[in-house]
C-alpha positions, 0 to 999 in steps of 0.5 A: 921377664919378672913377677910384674908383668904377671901381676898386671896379667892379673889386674886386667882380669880383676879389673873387669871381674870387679867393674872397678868404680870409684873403690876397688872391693878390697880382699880381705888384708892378711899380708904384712909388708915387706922389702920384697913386697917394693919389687911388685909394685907397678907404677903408672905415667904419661898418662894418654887418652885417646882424641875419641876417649875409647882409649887410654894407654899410659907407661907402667914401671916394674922391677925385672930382677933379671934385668937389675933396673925398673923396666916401662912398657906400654899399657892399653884400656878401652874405656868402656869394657876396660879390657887391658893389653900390654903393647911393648915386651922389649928389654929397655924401656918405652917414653913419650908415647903420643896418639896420633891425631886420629886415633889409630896409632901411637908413636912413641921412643925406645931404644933397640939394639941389633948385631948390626948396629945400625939405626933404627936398631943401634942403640939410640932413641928413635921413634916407633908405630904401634896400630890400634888394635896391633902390637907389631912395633914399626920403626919410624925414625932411623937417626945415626944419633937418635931422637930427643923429642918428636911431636905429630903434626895436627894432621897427622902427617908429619912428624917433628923431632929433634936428633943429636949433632956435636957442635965444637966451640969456634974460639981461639983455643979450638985448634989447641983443644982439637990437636990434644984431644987426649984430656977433657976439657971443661968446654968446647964440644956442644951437643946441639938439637937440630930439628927436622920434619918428616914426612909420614906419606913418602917419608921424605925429611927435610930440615927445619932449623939447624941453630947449633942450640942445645934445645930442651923441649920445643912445641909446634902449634897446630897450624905449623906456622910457629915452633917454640922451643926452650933452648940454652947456648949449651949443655956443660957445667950447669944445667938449665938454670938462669941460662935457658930461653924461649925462642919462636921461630916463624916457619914462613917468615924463616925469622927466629924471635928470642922472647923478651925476659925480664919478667921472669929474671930481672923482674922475680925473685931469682935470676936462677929460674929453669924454664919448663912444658910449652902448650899452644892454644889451639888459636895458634897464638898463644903460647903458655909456659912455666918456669921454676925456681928453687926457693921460690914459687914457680910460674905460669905464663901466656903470651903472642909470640906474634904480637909484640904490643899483647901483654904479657899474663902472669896466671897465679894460683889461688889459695895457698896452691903451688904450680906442679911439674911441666904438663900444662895443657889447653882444654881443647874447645875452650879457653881453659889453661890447665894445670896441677898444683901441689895444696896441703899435700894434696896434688890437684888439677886447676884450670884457669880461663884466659882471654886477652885481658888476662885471667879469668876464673880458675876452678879446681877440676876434680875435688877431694884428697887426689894426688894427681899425676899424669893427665890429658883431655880428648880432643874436645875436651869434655873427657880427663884421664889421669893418674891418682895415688891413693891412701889404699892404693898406688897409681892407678888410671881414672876418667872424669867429666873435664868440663863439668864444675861437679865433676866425679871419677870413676877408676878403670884399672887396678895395675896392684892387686896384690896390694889389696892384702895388704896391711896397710899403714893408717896415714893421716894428716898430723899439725903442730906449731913450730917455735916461732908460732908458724902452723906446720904439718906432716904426713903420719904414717902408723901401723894399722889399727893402732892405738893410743893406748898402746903406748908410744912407739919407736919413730922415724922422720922421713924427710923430703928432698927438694927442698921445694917440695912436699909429701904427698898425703898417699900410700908411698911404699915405692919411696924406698919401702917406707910402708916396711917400717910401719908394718915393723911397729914403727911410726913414720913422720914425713915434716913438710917443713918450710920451704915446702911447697903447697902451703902458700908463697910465704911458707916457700920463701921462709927457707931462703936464708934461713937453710940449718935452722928454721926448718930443723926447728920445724921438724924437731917441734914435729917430733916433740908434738908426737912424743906429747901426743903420746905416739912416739917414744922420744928415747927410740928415734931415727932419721932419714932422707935422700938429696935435700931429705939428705942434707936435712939428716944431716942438719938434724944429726949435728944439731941435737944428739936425740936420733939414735941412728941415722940415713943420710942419703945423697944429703949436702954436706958443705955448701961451699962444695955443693956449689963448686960441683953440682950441676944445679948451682942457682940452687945454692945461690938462692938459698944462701942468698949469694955467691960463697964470696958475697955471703960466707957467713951463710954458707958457712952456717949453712953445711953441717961440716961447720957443726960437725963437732957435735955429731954423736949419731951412728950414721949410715951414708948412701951415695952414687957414685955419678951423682952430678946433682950432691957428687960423692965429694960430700958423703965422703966428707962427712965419712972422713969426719965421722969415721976417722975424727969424731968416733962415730959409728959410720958406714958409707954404701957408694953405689957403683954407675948410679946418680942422683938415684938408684935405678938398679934392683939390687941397689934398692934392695940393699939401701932397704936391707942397710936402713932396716939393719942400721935402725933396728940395731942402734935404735931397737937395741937388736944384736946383729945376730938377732936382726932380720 
């Protein structure tokens, strides 16, 4: 296996020389980074504590180089002496772990291949026992088609989990479709999630619900007497999106109930809303859900499947805070509703008390500048596990009093130690006024020990994908080797423009309608503060951005000829397009306020191949070539434009079998050697010769 797995090695034994508190004693800093420095970062998630908290495991991601992708295996802790054991050592990567309710294994999914190709070895996902204490993975499942989803029971002797089956579509065309089974066809073949239990004593499985729905995520409350699941009629053309329900099925009564909506389509802001992360209270009848939109502020809710005359509670947020991802959870012994929300770049954890009536108060868990990911409680929720990225450090686990209204962290492991020779990029938090008098700011990132004095320095803006998003106020190497820059002389602004998230609804929705104009205003006033400020040299500037950070290269290059050279990575191009292929169209929708038909002007002024006369910019476009979310439609566009009409110099990089990302080592590897070259030619003056 690569390098990595060395180096975590190597952490366990720091992290109990060291006796890791809330800093790590950091050796003394001599190496400067460098792109190959990207491929020995660890990264951690699916952070998981044990219901007696003697225990913590979580997922850790490394490049293997032999392997060409990133590769996540299980990781153990005992809390108390802090001594660490890898539990996985396969070729593909682990998911989903779980403990079991009292504490002596953990399930989780991998998928493992034999010459047989049968199940459990054929393959597919299935779900896998590892004992405490053992490293010997047992099979559990051993599903022709695999496993999307499991969930332990409560008392830990039964296993839920949902498998894969082909539905076809029973409409007058069927017999048509079946005959010429040659082409594909737009619709007509579904694959639909039937959920099973199993049981863990004599392994006997019986069959739950079988509904032909394509479920997405699904949640069993703790006396088995209710399952909620978020589901869709199907899984083609659009994802998720505006179609989605929730549906509690009644395991006595064998009665299903789609839950009532209208309060999070026909009543907000969007019908385009993605429902996401479902958590029972441990009453076993309430039910907390979430649902997100693009553009707009997501949201949290709790309702009584049970009782159709409970109202149904909106939790909101205080503060300019904006909900985070789908892991909300119940504080166990409490009425707590747990959750993390994006504030000033900071990701923290909130928690919000919920009663019949309503919301209650709701404290921030942790204070300070975290930037928190994975969590979870012990089963009496008195203790928190989670993942915090740092200025000086990448993610890495800490342990805290979850009930206390001071709570303070204490860190247990260094997964990177490495990292503490480095020389780190300072980074600080930078404000400007954009033109319309709105307060916007940024992260900076610097060369260390940097001064004014020096003069100004060479700048790259580095811009967010979502758009509803933000850059964290954190050590972000892994975003595409952003630390290299700096350790070259660059400074490196990351705008979070409107329509990023953290900074208060209005902030959010001031995007809506305004897409190509009112956020390329806020990040050209960035630039020009620093340039003021005497920071950056406005005469060496680059851009860059991947998806949304994509489209916003593009909106800056056809609007001002200032940037010397640009990135443009999986960026829009026309909007007309994206919202023809992509898989997310309620995303456009949203943003220009309509469909093509009801509103051309704004999609019209809203893609860059609109203003695409005006690109003077060397730019550099990256793509995948099975990117389902900004398909190659669009980098090819503007590739034609510049290349064979405009004279500009260009250079399209499609990535062969990747999508909206780049999963393989040699992929990364080449976007941060391409950005690296580009930028130091056009902007830096080097001749290709003279370029490393």
């Amino acid at each position: 296996m690569g390098r990595g797995y060395q180096l975590t090695a190597l952490a366990a034994i720091c992290a109990g020389a060291m006796g890791l508190s809330s800093g790590v004693l950091a050796a003394e800093r001599t190496h400067q980074i460098t792109t190959d420095d990207f491929f020995t970062i660890g990264n951690m998630g699916n952070v998981q504590l044990s219901p007696d908290g003697k225990h913590a495991l979580w997922l850790e991601s490394r490049w293997d180089k032999e392997l060409d992708k990133a590769q996540k295996d299980l990781w153990l802790i005992d809390t108390k002496s802090r001594k660490t054991n890898r539990l996985t050592f396969t070729n593909e990567s682990e998911s989903s772990p779980q403990w079991s309710p009292d504490g002596s294994a953990i399930y989780y999914l991998v998928k493992q291949s034999r010459e047989d190709n049968k199940a459990p070895y054929n393959g597919k996902a299935q779900v896998f026992r590892i004992n405490l204490g053992s490293t010997e993975a047992v099979p559990v499942t051993k599903e022709a088609e695999g496993v999307k989803q499991f969930q332990l029971s409560q008392d830990g002797k039964s296993l839920y989990f949902l498998t894969n089956k082909t539905t076809t579509d029973k409409d007058i065309w069927a017999k048509v479709r079946a005959k010429h089974g040659a082409p594909k066809y737009g619709h007509g073949k579904v694959t639909t999630n039937p959920l099973y239990k199993l049981d863990l004593d004599h392994y006997q499985q019986s069959l739950v619900l079988d509904d032909d729905k394509v479920v997405w995520n699904f949640s069993v409350n703790q006396d088995a007497s209710q399952i909620a699941r978020i589901t869709t009629q199907d899984n083609e053309l659009v994802n998720l999106e505006g179609w989605s329900n929730i549906e509690v099925f009644n395991t006595q009564s064998q009665q299903n109930k789609v839950l009532e909506d209208s309060a999070w389509r026909e009543q907000a802001p969007s019908p385009y809303g993605w429902l996401l992360g479902l958590a029972w209270h441990e009453d076993n009848q309430r039910l907390a859900f979430r649902i997100d939109f693009d553009g707009h502020p997501g949201k949290l809710f709790v309702v009584k499947p049970k009782d159709d005359k409970a109202k149904l509670i909106q939790v909101k947020t205080e503060g300019d805070v904006t909900f985070n991802s789908s892991d909300i959870h119940w504080r166990p012994g409490s009425d707590e509703l747990c959750y993390r929300g994006y504030d000033h770049a900071r990701v923290k954890l909130f928690c919000s008390e919920i009663d019949n009536q309503g919301q209650g108060d709701t404290r921030t868990v942790l204070a300070g500048d975290l930037v928190m990911g994975s969590y979870s409680f012990t089963h009496n929720g008195k203790k928190l596990a989670f993942s915090h990225n740092g200025l000086d450090h990448f993610s890495d686990l800490f342990i805290a009093d979850a009930a206390s209204k001071k709570a303070k962290y204490k860190r247990l492991t260094n997964i990177n130690p490495q990292v503490d020779s480095w020389i780190l990029p300072e980074i600080s938090i930078v404000k400007w006024t954009a033109p319309d008098g709105s307060q916007v700011e940024g992260i900076l990132d610097l060369p260390a020990g940097y001064k004014k004095s020096d003069g100004p320095l060479p700048l790259i803006v580095q811009i967010h994908g979502g758009p509803t998003s933000a850059t964290p106020y954190a050590l972000q190497h892994r975003s595409y080797g952003r630390s290299t820059f700096t350790a070259n002389g660059w400074a490196l602004l990351s705008p979070n423009y409107r329509g990023s998230t953290g900074y208060g609804d209005k902030f959010l929705t001031d995007l809506v309608g305004q897409e190509h104009e009112i956020e390329v205003a806020d990040i050209m006033a960035g630039v020009d503060h620093l340039i003021k400020q005497g920071i950056a040299d406005g005469d060496k500037m680059a851009v860059m951005g991947w998806s949304n950070g994509g489209y916003l290269t593009n909106a800056l290059i056809s609007t001002t000829n200032r940037f010397k050279a640009a990135s443009s990575g999986a960026g829009v191009f026309d909007q007309r397009l994206q919202w023809m292929l992509e898989d997310t169209p309620g995303h456009v929708i949203n943003f220009m306020q309509g469909l093509p038909w009801e509103k051309p002007e704004a999609y019209t002024h809203g893609s860059s191949l609109t203003h695409a006369d005006k690109i003077k910019t060397p730019t550099l476009i990256h793509i995948g070539e099975n990117d389902q979310r900004v398909p190659l439609g669009h980098a090819q566009g503007l590739y034609r434009a510049l290349k064979h009409y405009l004279n500009v110099p260009v250079e399209l990089v499609v990535y062969p079998g990747e999508g909206h990302g780049l999963s393989k080592y040699q992929h990364r590897q080449a976007k941060m050697d391409w950005d690296k070259l580009w930028f130091e030619h056009y902007v830096l003056g080097k001749q290709m010769d003279e370029a490393k």
